[in-house]
Structure formats: C-alpha cells, structure tokens
Backbone as XML, in Angstrom:
<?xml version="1.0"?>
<chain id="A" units="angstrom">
  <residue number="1" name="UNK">
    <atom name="N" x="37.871" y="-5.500" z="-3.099"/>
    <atom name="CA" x="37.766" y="-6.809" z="-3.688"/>
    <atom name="C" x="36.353" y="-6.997" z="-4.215"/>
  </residue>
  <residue number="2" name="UNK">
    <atom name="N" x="36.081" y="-7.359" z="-5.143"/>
    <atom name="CA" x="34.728" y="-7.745" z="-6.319"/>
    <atom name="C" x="34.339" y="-9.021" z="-5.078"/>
  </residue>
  <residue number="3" name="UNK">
    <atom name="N" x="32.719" y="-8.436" z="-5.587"/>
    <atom name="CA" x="32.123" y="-9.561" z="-5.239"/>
    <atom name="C" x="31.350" y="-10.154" z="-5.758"/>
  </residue>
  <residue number="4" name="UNK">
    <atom name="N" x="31.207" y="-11.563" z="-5.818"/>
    <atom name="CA" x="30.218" y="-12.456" z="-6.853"/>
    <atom name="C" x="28.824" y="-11.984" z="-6.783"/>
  </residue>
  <residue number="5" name="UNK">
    <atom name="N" x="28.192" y="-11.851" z="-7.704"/>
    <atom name="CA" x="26.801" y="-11.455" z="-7.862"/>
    <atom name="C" x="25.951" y="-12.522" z="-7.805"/>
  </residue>
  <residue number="6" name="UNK">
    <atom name="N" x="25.210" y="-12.401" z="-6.854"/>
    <atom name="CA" x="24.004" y="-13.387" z="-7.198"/>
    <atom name="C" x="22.768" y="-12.985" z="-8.104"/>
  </residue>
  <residue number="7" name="UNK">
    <atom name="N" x="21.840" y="-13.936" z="-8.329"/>
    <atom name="CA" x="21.070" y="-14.031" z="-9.249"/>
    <atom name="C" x="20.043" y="-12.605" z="-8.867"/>
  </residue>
  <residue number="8" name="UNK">
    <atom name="N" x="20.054" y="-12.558" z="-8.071"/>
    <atom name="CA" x="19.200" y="-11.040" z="-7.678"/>
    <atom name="C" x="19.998" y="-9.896" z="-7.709"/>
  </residue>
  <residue number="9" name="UNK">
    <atom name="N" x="21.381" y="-9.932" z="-7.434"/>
    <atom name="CA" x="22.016" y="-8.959" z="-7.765"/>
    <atom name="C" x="22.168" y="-9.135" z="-9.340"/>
  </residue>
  <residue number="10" name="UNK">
    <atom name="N" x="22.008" y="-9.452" z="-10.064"/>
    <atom name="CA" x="22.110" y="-9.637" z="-11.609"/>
    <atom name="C" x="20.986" y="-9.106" z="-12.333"/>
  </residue>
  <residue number="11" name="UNK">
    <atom name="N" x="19.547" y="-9.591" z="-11.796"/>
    <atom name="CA" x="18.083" y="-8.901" z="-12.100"/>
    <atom name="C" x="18.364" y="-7.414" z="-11.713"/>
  </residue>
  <residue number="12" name="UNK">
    <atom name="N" x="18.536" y="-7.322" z="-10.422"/>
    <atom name="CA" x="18.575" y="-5.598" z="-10.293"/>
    <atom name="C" x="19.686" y="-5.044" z="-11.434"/>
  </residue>
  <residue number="13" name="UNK">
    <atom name="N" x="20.995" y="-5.374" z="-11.398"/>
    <atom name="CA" x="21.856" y="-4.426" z="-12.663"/>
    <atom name="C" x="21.357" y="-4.657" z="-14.075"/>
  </residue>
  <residue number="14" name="UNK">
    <atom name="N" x="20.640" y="-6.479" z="-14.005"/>
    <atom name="CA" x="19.820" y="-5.889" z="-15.209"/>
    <atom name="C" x="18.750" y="-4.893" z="-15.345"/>
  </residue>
  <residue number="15" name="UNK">
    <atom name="N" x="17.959" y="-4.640" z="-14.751"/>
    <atom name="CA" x="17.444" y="-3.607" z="-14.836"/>
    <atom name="C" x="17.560" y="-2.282" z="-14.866"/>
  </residue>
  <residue number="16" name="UNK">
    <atom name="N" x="18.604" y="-2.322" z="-13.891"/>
    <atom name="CA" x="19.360" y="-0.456" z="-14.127"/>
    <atom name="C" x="20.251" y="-0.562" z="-15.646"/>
  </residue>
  <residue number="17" name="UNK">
    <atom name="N" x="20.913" y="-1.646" z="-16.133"/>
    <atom name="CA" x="20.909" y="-1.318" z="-17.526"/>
    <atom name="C" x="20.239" y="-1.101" z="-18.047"/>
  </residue>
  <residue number="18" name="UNK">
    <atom name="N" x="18.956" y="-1.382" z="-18.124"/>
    <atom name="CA" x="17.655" y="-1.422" z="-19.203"/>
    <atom name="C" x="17.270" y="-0.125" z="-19.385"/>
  </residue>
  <residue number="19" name="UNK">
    <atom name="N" x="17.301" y="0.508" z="-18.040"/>
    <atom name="CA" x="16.876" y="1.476" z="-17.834"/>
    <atom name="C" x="17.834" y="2.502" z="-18.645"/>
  </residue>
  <residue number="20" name="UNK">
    <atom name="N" x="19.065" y="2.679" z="-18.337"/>
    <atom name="CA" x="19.906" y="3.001" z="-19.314"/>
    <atom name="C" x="19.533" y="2.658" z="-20.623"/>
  </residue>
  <residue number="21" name="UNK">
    <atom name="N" x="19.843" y="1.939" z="-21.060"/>
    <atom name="CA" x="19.578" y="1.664" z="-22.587"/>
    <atom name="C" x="18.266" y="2.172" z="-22.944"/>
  </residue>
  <residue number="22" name="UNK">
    <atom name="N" x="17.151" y="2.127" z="-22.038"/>
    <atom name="CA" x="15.625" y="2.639" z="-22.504"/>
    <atom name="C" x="15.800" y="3.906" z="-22.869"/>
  </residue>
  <residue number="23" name="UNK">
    <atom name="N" x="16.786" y="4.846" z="-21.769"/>
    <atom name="CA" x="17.371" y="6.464" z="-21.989"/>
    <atom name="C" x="17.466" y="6.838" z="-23.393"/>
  </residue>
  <residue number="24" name="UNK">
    <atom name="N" x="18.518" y="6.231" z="-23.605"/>
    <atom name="CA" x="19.515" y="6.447" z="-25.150"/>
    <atom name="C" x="18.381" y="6.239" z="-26.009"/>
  </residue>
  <residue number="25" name="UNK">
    <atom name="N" x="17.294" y="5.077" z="-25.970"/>
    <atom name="CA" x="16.325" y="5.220" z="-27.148"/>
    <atom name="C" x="15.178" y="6.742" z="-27.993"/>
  </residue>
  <residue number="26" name="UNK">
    <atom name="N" x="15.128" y="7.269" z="-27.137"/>
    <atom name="CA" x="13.970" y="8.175" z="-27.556"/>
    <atom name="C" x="13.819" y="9.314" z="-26.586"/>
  </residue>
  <residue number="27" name="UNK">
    <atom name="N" x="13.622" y="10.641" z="-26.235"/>
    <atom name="CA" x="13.576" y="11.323" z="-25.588"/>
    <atom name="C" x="11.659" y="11.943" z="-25.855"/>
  </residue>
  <residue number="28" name="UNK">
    <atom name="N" x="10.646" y="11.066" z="-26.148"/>
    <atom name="CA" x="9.979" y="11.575" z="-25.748"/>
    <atom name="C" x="8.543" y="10.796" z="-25.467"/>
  </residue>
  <residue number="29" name="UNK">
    <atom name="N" x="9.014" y="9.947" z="-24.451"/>
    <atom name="CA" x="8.127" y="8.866" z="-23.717"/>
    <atom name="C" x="8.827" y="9.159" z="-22.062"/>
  </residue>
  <residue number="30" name="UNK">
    <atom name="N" x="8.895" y="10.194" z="-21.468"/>
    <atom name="CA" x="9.438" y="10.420" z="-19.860"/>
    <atom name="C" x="8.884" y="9.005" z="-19.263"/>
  </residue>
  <residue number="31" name="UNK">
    <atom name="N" x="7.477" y="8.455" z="-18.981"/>
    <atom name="CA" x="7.130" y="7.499" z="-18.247"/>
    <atom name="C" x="8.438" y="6.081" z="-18.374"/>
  </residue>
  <residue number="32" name="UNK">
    <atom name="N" x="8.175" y="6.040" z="-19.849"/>
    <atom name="CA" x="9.364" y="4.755" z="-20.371"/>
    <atom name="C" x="10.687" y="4.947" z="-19.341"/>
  </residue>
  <residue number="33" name="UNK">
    <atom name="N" x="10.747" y="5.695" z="-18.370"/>
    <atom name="CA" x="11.766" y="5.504" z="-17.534"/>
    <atom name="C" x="11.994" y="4.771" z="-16.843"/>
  </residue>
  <residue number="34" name="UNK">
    <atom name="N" x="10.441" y="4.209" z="-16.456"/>
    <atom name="CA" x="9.836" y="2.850" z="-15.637"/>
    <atom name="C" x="11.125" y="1.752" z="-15.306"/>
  </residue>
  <residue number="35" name="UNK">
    <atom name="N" x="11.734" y="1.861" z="-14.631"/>
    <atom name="CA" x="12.191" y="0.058" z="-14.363"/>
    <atom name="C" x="11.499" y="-0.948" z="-14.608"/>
  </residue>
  <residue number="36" name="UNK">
    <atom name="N" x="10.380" y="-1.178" z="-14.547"/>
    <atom name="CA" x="9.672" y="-2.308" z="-14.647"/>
    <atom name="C" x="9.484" y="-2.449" z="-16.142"/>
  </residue>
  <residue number="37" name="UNK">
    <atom name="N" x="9.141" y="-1.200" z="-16.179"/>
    <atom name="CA" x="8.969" y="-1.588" z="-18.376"/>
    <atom name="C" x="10.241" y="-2.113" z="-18.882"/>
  </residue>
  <residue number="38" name="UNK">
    <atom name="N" x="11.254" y="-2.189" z="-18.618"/>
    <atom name="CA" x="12.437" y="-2.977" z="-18.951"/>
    <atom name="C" x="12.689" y="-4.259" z="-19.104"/>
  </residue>
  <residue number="39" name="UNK">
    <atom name="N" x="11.733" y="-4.828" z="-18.239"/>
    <atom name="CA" x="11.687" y="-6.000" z="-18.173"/>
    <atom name="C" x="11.837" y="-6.914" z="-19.532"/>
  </residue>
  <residue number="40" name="UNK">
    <atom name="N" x="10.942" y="-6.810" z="-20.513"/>
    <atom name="CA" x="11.767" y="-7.441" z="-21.306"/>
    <atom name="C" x="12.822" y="-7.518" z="-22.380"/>
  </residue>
  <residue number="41" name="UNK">
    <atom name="N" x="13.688" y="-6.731" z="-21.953"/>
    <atom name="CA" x="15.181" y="-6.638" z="-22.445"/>
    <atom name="C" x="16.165" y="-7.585" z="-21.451"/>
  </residue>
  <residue number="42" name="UNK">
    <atom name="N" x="15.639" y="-7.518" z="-20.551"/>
    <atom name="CA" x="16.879" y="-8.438" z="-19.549"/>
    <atom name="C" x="17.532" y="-9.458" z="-20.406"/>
  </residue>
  <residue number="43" name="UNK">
    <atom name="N" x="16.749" y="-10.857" z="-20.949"/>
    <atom name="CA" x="17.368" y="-11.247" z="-21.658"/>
    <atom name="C" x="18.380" y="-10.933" z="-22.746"/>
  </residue>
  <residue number="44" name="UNK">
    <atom name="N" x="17.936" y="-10.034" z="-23.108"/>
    <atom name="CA" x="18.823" y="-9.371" z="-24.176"/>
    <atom name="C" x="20.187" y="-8.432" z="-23.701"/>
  </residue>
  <residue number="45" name="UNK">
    <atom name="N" x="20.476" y="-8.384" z="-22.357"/>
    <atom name="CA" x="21.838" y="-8.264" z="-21.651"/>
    <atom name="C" x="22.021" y="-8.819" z="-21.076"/>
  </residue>
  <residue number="46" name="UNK">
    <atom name="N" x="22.130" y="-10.081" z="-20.753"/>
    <atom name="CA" x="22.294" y="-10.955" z="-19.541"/>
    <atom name="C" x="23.832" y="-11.933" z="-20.420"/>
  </residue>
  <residue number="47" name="UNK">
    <atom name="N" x="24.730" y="-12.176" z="-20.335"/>
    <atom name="CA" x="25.481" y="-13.081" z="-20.339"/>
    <atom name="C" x="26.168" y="-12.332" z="-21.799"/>
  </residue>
  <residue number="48" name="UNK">
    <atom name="N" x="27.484" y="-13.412" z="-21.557"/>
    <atom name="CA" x="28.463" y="-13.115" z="-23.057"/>
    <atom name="C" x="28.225" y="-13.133" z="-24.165"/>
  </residue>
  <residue number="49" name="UNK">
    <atom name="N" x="26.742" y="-14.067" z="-24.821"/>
    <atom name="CA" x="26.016" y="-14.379" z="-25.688"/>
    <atom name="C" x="24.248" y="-14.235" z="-25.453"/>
  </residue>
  <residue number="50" name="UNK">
    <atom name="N" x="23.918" y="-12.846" z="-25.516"/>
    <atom name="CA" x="22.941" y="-13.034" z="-24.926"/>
    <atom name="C" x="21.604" y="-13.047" z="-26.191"/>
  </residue>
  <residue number="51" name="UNK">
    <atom name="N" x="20.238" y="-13.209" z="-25.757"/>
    <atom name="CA" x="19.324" y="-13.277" z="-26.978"/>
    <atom name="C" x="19.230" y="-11.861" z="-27.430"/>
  </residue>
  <residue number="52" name="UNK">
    <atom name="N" x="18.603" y="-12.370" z="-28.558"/>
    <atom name="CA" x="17.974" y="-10.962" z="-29.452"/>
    <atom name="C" x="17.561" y="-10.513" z="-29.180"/>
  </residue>
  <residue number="53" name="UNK">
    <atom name="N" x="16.744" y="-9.122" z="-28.777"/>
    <atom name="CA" x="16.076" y="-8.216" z="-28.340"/>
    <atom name="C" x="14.463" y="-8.655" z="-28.760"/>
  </residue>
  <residue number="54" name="UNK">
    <atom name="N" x="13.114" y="-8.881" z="-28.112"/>
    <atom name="CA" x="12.204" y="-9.165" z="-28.160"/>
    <atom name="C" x="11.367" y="-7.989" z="-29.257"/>
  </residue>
  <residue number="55" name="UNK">
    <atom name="N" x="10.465" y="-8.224" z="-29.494"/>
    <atom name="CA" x="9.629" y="-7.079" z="-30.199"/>
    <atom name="C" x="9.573" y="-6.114" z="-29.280"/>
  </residue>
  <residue number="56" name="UNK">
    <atom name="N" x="9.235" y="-6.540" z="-28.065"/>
    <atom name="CA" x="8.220" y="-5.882" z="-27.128"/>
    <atom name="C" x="9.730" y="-5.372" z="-25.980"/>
  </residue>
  <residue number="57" name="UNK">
    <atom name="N" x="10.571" y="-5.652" z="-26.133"/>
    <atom name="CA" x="11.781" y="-4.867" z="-25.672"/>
    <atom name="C" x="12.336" y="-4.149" z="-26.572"/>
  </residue>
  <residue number="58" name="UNK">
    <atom name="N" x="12.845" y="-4.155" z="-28.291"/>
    <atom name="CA" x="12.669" y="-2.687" z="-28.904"/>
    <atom name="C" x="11.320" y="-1.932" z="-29.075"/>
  </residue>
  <residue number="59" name="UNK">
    <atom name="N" x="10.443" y="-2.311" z="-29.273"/>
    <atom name="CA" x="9.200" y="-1.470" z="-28.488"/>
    <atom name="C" x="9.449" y="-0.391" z="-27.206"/>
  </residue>
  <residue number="60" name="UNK">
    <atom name="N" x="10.335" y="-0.625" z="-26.296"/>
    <atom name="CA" x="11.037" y="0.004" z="-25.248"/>
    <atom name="C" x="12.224" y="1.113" z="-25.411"/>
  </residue>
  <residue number="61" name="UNK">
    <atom name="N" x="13.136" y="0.198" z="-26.386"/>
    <atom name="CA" x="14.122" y="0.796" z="-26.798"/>
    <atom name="C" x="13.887" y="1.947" z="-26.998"/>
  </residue>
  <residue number="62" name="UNK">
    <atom name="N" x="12.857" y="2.083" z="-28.313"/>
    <atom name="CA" x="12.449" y="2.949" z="-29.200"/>
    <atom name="C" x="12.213" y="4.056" z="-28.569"/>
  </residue>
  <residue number="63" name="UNK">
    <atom name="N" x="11.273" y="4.177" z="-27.244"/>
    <atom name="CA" x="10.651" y="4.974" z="-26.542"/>
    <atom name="C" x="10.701" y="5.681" z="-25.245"/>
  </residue>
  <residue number="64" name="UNK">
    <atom name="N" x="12.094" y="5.125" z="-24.946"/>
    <atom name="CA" x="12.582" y="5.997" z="-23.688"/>
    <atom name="C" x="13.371" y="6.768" z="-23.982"/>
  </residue>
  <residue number="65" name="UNK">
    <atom name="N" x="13.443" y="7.480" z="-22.793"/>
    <atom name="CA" x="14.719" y="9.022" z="-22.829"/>
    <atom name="C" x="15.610" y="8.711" z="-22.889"/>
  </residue>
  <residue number="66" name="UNK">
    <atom name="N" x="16.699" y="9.354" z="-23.857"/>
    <atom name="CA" x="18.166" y="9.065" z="-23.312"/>
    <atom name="C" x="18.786" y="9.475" z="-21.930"/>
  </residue>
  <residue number="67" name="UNK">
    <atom name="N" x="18.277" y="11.131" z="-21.857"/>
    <atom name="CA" x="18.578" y="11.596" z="-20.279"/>
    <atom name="C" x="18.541" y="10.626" z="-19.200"/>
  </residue>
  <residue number="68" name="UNK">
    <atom name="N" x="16.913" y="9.629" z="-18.983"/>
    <atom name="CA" x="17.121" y="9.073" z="-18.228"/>
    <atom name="C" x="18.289" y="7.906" z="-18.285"/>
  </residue>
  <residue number="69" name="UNK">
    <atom name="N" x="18.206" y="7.245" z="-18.932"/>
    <atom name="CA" x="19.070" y="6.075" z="-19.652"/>
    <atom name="C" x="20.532" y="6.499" z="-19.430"/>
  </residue>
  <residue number="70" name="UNK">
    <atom name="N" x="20.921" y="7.224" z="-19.367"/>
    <atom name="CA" x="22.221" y="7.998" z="-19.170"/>
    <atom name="C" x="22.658" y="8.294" z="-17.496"/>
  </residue>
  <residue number="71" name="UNK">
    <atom name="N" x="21.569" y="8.763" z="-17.131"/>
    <atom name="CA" x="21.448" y="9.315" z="-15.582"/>
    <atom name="C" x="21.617" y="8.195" z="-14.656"/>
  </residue>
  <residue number="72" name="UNK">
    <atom name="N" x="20.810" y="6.877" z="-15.103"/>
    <atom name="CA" x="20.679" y="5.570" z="-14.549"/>
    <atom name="C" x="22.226" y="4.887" z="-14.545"/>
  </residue>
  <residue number="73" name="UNK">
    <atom name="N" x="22.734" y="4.975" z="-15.847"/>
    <atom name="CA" x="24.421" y="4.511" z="-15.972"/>
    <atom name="C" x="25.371" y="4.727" z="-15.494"/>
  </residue>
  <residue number="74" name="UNK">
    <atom name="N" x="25.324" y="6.418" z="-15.374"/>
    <atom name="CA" x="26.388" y="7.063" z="-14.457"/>
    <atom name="C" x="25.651" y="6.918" z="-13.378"/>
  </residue>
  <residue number="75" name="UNK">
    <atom name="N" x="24.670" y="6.379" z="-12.105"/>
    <atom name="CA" x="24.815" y="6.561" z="-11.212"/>
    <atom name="C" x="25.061" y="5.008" z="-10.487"/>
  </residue>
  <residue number="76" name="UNK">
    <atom name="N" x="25.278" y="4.170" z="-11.457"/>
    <atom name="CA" x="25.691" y="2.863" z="-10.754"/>
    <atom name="C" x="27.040" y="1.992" z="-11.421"/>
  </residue>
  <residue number="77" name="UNK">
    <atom name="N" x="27.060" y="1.158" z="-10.464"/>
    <atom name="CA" x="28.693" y="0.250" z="-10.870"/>
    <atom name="C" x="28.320" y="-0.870" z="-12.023"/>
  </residue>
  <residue number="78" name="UNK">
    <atom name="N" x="28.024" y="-1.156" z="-12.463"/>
    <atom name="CA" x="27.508" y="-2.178" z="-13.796"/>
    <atom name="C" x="28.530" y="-3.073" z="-14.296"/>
  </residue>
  <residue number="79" name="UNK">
    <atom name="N" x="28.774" y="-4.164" z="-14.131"/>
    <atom name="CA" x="29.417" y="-5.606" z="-14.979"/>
    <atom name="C" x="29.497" y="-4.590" z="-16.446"/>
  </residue>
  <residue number="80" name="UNK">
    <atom name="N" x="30.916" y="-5.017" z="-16.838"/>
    <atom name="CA" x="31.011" y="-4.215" z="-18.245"/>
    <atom name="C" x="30.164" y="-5.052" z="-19.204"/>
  </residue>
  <residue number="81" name="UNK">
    <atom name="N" x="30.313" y="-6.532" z="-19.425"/>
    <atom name="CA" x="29.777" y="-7.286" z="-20.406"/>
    <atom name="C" x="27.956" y="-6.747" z="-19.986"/>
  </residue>
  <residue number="82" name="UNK">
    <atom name="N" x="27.516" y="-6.733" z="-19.230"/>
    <atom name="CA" x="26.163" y="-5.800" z="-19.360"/>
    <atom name="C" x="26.051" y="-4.890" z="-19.786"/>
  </residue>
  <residue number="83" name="UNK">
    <atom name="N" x="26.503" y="-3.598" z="-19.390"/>
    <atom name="CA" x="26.394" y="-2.680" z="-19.958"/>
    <atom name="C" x="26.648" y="-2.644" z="-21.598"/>
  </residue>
  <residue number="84" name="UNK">
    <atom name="N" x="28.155" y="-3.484" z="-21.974"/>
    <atom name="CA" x="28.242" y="-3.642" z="-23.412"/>
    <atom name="C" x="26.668" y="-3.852" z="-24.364"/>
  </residue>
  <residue number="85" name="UNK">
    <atom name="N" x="26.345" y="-5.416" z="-23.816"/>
    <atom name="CA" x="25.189" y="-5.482" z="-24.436"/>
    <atom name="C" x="23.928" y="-4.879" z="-24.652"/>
  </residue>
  <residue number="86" name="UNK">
    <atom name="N" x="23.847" y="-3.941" z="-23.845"/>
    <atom name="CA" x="22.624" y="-2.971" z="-23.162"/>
    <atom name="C" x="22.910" y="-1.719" z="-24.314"/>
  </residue>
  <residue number="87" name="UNK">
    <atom name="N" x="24.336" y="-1.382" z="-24.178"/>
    <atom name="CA" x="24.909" y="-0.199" z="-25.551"/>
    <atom name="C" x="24.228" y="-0.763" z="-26.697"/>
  </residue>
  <residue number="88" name="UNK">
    <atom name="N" x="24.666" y="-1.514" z="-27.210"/>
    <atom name="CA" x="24.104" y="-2.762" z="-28.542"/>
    <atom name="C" x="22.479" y="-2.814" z="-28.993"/>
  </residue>
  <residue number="89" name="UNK">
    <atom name="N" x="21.507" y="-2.423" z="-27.877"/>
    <atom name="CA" x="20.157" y="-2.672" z="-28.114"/>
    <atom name="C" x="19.469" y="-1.865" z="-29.168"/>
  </residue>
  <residue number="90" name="UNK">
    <atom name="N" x="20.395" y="-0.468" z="-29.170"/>
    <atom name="CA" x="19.316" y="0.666" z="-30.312"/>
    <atom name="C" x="19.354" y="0.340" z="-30.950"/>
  </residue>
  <residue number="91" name="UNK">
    <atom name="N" x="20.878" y="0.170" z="-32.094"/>
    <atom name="CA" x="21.198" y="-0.534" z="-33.144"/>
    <atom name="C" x="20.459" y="-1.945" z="-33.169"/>
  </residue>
  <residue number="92" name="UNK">
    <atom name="N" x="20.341" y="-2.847" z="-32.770"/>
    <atom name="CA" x="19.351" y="-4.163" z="-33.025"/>
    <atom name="C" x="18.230" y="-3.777" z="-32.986"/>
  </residue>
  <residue number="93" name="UNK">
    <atom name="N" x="17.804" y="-3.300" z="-32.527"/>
    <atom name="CA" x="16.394" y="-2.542" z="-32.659"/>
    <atom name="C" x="15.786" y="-1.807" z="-33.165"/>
  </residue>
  <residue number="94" name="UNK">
    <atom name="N" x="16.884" y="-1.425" z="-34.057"/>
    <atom name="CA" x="16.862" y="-0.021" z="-35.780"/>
    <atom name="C" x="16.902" y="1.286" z="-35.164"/>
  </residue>
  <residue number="95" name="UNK">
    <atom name="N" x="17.398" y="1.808" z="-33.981"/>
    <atom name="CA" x="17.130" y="2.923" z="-33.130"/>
    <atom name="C" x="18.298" y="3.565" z="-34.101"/>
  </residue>
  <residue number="96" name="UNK">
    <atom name="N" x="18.747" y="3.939" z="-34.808"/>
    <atom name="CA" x="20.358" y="4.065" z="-35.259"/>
    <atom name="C" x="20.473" y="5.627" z="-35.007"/>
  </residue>
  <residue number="97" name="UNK">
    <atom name="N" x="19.793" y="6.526" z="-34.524"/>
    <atom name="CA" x="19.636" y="8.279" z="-34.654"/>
    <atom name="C" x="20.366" y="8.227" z="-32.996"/>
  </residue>
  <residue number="98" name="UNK">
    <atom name="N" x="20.667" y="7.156" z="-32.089"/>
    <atom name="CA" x="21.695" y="7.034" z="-30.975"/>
    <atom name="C" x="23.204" y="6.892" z="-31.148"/>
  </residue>
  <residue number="99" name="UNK">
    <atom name="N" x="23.260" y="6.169" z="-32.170"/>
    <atom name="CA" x="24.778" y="5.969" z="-32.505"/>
    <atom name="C" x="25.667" y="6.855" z="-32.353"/>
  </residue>
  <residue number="100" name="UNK">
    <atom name="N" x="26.596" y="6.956" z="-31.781"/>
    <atom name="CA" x="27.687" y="7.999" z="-31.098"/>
    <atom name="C" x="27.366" y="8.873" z="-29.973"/>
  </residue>
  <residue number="101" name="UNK">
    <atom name="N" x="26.066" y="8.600" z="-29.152"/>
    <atom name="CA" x="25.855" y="9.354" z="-27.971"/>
    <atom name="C" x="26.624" y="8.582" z="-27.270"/>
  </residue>
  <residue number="102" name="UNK">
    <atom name="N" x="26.659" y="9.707" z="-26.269"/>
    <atom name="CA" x="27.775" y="9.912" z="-25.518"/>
    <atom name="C" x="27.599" y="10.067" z="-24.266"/>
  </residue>
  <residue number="103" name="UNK">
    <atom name="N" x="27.621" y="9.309" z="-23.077"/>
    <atom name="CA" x="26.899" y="9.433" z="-21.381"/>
    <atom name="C" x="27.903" y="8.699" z="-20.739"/>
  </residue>
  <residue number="104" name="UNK">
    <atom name="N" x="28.732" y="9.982" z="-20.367"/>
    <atom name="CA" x="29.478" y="9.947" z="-19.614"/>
    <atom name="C" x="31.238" y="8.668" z="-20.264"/>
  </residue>
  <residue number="105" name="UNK">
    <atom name="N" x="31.424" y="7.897" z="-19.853"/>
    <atom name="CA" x="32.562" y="7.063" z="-19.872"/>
    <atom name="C" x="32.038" y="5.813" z="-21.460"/>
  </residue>
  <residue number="106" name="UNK">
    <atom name="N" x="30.731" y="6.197" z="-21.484"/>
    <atom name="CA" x="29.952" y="4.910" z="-22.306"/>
    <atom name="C" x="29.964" y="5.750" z="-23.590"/>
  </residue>
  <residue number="107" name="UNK">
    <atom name="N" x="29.741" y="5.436" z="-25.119"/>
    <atom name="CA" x="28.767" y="6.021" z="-26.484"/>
    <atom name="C" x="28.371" y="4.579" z="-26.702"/>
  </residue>
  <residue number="108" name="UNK">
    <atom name="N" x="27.061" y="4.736" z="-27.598"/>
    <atom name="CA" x="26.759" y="3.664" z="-28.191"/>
    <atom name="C" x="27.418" y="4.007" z="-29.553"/>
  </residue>
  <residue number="109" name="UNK">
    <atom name="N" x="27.588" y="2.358" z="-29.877"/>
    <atom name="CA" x="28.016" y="1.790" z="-30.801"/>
    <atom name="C" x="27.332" y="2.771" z="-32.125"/>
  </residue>
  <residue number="110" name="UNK">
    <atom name="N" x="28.404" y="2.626" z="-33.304"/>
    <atom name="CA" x="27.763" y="2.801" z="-34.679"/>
    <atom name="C" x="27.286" y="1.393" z="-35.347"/>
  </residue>
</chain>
C-alpha cells in the first residue's frame, strides 16, 4: 500500500530526480553529480504544473553526467509526475543531444 509523502519525503525524491536529470545532461562535469547542486531545479519538478527551469538550474542540466543521472533513477522508487518533469528539463534547457536516451524503463523526451 502507497504511502503519502511528506514534504521531506518530496525534497529528498526531488533531489534524487535532479540528480537524475543532472545525469542525462552532459557527461563531462563528474562533480555535477552533487545532490546539492540540484537544488535549483526542484522547482522545476515539483507538482503537475511545475515552474520553468531557472538559469542557474539549466546551468546544471547542461553539465552533469548522464551515467550518473541514470544510476540515481534506476536505483530509487520516484512519483511518476516527478520523474516526468525531471525527463522534460534538457529539452527546456536546449540540452536537445539527450533526446531519446534511454536509462533503463525512462528515455527523454524528443
């Protein structure tokens, strides 16, 4: 049986999305694996309608590994409407050389 997430359980899967999505951006910034550098994308997966991606979160996009970003996805349970939006970030962020990767059960969007 599912259980309701609280607001801290929501920060943490936002962040292991981010982290994901930071993956898929770029394979050659390893540090950008950071959880914490994610931080500002949260907004930009959080809810059914969520905001635009910040400068300074495709700044992120741009520059993390996909490996990691991938590794982070498959190793946790993730709210689909998160993860959806988290797929969504390269493309808003002009990353478009991700489009059709492929990690595991997930590709990002064309």
């Amino acid at each position: 049986m599912a259980r309701i997430m609280g607001r801290k359980d929501i920060v943490a899967f936002g962040l292991c999305v981010l982290v994901v999505m930071a993956s898929l951006a770029a394979e050659t910034d390893a540090a950008t694996c950071n959880l914490y550098s994610l931080m500002p994308c949260l907004s930009a997966v959080e809810g059914a309608h969520p905001r635009a991606p910040s400068a300074s979160c495709c700044k992120v996009v741009k520059t993390v590994d996909k490996n990691c970003l991938c590794a982070q996805l498959k190793s946790g349970s993730y709210p689909k409407q998160m993860v959806e939006n988290a797929l969504l970030l390269p493309k808003k962020c002009g990353r478009t050389n991700l489009a059709g990767f492929r990690c595991g059960a997930y590709t990002v969007p064309h």
